[in-house]
C-alpha positions as CSV (number, residue, x, y, z in Angstrom):
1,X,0.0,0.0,0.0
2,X,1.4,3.2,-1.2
3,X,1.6,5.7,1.7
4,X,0.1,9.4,0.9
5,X,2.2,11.9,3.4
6,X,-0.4,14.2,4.7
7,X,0.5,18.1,4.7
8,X,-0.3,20.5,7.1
9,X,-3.5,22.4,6.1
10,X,-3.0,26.2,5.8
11,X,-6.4,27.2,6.3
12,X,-5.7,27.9,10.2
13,X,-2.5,29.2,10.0
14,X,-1.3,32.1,11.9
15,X,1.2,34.9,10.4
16,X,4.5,34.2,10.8
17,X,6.2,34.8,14.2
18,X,8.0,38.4,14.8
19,X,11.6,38.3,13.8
20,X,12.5,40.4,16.5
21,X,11.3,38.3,19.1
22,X,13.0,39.0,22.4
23,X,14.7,35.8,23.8
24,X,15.5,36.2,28.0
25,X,18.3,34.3,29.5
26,X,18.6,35.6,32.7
27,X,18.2,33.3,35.9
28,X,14.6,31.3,35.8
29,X,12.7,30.0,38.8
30,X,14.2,26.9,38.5
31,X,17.7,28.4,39.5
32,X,16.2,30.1,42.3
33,X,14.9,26.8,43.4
34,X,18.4,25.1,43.1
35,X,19.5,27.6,45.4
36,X,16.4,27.6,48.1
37,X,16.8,23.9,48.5
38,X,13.8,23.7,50.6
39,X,12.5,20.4,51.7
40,X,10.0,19.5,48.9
41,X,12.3,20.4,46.2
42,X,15.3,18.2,48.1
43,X,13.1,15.3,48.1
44,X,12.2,15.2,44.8
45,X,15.8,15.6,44.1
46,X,16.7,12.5,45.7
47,X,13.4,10.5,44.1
48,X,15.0,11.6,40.9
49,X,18.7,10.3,41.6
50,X,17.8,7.4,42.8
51,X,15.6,6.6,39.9
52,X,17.0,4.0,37.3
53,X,16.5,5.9,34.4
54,X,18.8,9.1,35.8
55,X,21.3,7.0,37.4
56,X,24.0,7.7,34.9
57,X,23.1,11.1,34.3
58,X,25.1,13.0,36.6
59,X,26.6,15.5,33.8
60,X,23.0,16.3,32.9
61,X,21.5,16.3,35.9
62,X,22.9,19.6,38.0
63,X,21.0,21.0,40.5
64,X,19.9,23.9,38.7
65,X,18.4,21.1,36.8
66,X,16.6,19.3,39.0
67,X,14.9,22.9,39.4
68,X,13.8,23.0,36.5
69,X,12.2,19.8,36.1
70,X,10.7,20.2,39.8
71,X,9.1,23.7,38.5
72,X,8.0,22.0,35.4
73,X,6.4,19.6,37.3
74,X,5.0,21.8,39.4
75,X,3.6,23.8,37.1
76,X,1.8,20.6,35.5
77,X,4.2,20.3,32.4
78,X,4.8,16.8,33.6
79,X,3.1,14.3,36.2
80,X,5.4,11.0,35.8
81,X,8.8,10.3,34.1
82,X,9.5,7.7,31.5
83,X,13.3,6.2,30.2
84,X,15.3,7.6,28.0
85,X,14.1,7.9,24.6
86,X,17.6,9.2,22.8
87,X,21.0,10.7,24.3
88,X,23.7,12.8,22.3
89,X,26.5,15.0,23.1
90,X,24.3,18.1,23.6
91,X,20.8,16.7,25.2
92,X,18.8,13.6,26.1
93,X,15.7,13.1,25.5
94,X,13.3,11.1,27.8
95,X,10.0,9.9,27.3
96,X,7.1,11.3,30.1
97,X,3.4,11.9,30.9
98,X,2.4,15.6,31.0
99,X,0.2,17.0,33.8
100,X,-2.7,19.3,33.0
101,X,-1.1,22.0,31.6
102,X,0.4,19.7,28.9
103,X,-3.1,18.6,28.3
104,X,-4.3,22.1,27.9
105,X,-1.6,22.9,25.5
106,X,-1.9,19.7,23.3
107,X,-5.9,19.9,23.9
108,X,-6.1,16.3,24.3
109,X,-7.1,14.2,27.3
110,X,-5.2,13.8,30.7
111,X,-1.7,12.5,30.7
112,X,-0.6,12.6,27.4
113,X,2.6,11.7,26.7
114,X,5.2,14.1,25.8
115,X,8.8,14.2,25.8
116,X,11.6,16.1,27.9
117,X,14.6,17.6,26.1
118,X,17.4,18.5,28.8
119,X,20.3,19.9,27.4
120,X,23.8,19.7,29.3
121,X,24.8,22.7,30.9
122,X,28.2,21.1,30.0
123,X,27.8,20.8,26.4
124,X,30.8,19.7,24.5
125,X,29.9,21.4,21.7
126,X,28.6,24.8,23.1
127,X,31.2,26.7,20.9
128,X,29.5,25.1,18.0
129,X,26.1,26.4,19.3
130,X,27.8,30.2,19.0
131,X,28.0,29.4,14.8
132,X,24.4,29.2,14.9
133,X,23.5,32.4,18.0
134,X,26.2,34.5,16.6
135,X,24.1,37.2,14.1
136,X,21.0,35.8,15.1
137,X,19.5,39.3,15.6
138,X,17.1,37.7,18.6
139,X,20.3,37.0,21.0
140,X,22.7,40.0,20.3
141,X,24.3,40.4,23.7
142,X,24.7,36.9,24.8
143,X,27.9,36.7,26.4
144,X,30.2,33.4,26.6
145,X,28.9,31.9,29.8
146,X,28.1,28.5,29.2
147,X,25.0,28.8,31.0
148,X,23.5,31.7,29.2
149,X,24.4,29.4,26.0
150,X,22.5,26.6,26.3
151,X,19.5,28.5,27.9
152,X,19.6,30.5,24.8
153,X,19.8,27.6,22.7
154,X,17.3,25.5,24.4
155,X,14.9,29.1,23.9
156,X,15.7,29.4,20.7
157,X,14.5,25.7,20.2
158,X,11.5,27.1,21.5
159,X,10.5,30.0,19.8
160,X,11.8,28.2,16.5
161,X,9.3,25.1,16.8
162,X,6.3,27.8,17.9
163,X,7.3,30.1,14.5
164,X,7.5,26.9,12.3
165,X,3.6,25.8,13.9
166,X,2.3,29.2,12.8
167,X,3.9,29.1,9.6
168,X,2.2,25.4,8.8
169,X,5.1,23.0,9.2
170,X,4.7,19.8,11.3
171,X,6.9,19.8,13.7
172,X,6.3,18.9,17.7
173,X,3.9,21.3,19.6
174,X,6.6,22.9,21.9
175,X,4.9,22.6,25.6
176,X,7.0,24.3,28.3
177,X,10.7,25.2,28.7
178,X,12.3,26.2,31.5
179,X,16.6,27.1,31.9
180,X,17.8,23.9,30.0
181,X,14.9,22.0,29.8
182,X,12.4,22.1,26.8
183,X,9.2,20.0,26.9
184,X,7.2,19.3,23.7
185,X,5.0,16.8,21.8
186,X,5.6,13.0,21.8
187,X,5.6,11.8,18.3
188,X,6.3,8.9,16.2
189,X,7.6,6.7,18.8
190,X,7.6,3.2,18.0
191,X,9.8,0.2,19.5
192,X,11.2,2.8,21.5
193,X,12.0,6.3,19.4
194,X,10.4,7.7,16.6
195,X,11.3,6.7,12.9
196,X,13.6,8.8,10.8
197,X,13.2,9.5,7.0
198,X,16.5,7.7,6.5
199,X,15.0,4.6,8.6
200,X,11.7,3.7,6.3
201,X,11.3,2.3,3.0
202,X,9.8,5.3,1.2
203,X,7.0,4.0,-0.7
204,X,5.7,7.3,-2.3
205,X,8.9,9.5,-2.6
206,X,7.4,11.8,-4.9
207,X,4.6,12.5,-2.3
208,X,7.3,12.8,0.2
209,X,9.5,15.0,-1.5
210,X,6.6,17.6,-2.4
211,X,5.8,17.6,1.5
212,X,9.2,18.1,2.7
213,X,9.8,20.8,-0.1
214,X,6.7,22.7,1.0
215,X,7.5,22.4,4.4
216,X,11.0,24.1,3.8
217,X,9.2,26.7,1.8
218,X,7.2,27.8,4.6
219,X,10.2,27.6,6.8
220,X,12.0,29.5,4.7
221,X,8.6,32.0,4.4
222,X,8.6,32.5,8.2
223,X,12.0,33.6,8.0
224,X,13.6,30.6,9.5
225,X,16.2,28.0,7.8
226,X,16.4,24.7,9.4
227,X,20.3,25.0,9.3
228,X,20.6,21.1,9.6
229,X,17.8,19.3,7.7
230,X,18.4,15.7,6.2
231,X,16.7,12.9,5.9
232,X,17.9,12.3,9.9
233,X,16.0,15.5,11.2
234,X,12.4,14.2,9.4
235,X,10.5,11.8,11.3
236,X,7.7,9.5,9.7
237,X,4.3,10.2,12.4
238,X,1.6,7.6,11.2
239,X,0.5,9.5,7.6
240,X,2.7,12.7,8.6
241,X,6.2,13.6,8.0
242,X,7.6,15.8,11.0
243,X,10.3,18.5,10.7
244,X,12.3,17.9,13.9
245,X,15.8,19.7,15.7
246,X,15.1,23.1,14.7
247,X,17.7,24.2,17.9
248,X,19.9,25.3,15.5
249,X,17.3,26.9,12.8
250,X,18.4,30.6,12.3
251,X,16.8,33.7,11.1
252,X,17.4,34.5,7.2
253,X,19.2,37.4,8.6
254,X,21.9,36.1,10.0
255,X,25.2,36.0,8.3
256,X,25.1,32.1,7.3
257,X,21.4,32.0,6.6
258,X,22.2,31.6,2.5
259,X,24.7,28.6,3.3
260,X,22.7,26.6,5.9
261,X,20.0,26.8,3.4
262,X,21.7,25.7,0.0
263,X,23.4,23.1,2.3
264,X,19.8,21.7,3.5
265,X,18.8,21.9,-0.2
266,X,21.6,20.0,-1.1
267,X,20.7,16.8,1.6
268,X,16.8,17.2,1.1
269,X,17.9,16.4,-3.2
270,X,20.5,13.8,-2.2
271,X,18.5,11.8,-0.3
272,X,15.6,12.0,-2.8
273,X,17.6,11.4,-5.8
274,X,19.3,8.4,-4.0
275,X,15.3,7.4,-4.2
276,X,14.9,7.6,-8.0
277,X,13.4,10.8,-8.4
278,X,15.1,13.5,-10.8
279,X,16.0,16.8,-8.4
280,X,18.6,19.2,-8.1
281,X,19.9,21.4,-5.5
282,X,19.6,24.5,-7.6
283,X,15.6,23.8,-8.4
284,X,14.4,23.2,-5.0
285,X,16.8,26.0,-4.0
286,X,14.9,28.1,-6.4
287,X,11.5,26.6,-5.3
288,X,12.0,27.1,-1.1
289,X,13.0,30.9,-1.8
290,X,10.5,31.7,-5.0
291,X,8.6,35.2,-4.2
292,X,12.2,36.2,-1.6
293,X,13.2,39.6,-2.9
294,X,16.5,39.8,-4.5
């Protein structure tokens, strides 16, 4: 059976998101919290540590945190944690059931799952993350604290994934975030972690391609380039293909813009020529920035 990718429908889209959105990362409850260390907080602390899932976790897991997943729990982000769905250099990603306000957000019934981003205060590759916030006009002034980094990057992440929803692009409903920790919609998990393009037999690459194509276009559109989009950054969601890792996804202002995008162009045309269909970097190039003024 020959699978037709679904698009996003434009007919309740919103405008894109302002360019110029302001992104704050001074201290957040959850670092105030860290530092309180009242009794609640320390025992959830503990029940976290001692969990088998966070055993190992000890670089990720500071006590700044712990804050913040205490806050988002308190907050009702999330009522129960899973394991670990995926861990990289930068962030792991664990699997969880989100309170009530998770519910609200997604607008679906209590407990849904969702999963929890936390990115390492740590990161071995925070200088990279400067490549991507350097000319970014939304975080002029971030210094070269690690800290203020990653909770710009994890922000960033944020903002990127609500701008791409407005613009009509699939990609998981962002929930909460809060210091390094970044809460969104659960998707495609199956045997453990979603499906990625690269993963699937692709029985309707045409299909796909025009999706994925479109999607960039709106991107693109909304004044956004993903900055790393392959065929390992598009997951398959039931009918849906879903645009995913948009931490990294800079304005078309910034300096690099033009290069991230003719770079995604060219892995979007690989892949799908490496699937029998006839593309080139230059034509979808031409299609994601049709209408851009010159």
């Amino acid at each position: 059976m020959t699978t037709e990718f679904d698009l996003v429908d434009t007919d309740d889209v919103d405008s894109p998101g302002d360019e110029w959105e302001e992104i704050d990362v001074a201290d957040t409850e959850a670092d105030r919290i860290a530092r309180s260390r009242d009794r609640e907080f320390s025992q959830f602390r503990e029940r976290i540590k001692d969990a088998d899932q966070f055993k190992v976790e000890a670089s990720v897991f500071d006590d700044a945190t712990f804050g913040a997943l205490y806050k988002l729990v308190q907050d009702g982000h999330i009522d129960a944690f899973g394991g670990p769905i995926s861990t990289g250099k930068e962030a792991n990603v664990y699997s969880a059931l989100g309170g009530r306000a998770a519910a609200d957000t997604l607008d679906t019934a209590e407990s849904p799952e969702v999963a929890v981003k936390v990115y390492r205060i740590n990161a071995s590759d925070f200088r990279d993350m400067r490549g991507y916030l350097d000319g970014d006009p939304r975080f002029d002034g971030i210094g070269s604290k690690k800290s203020d980094i990653v909770k710009a990057w994890v922000r960033k992440e944020f903002a990127n994934l609500e701008r791409a929803r407005k613009a009509g692009v699939r990609v998981p409903e962002p929930i909460a975030v809060e210091r390094n920790v970044l809460v969104m919609e659960l998707l495609g998990i199956d045997e453990g972690r979603a499906k990625r393009l690269a993963e699937v037999h692709v029985e309707n690459p045409e299909t796909a391609f025009e999706v994925v194509r479109e999607y960039m276009r709106r991107l693109h559109s909304a004044g956004l380039v993903h900055g790393d989009l392959s065929e390992y950054n598009i997951i398959l969601h039931g009918e849906e293909l879903v645009v995913i890792d948009l931490g990294q996804a800079v304005t078309v202002h910034h300096p690099n813009s033009r290069d991230f995008l003719e770079r995604d162009c060219h892995n979007v045309a690989a892949f799908f020529r490496r699937q029998g269909l006839e593309v080139g970097d230059d034509e979808l190039l031409a299609f994601v920035t049709a209408g851009e003024d010159d």
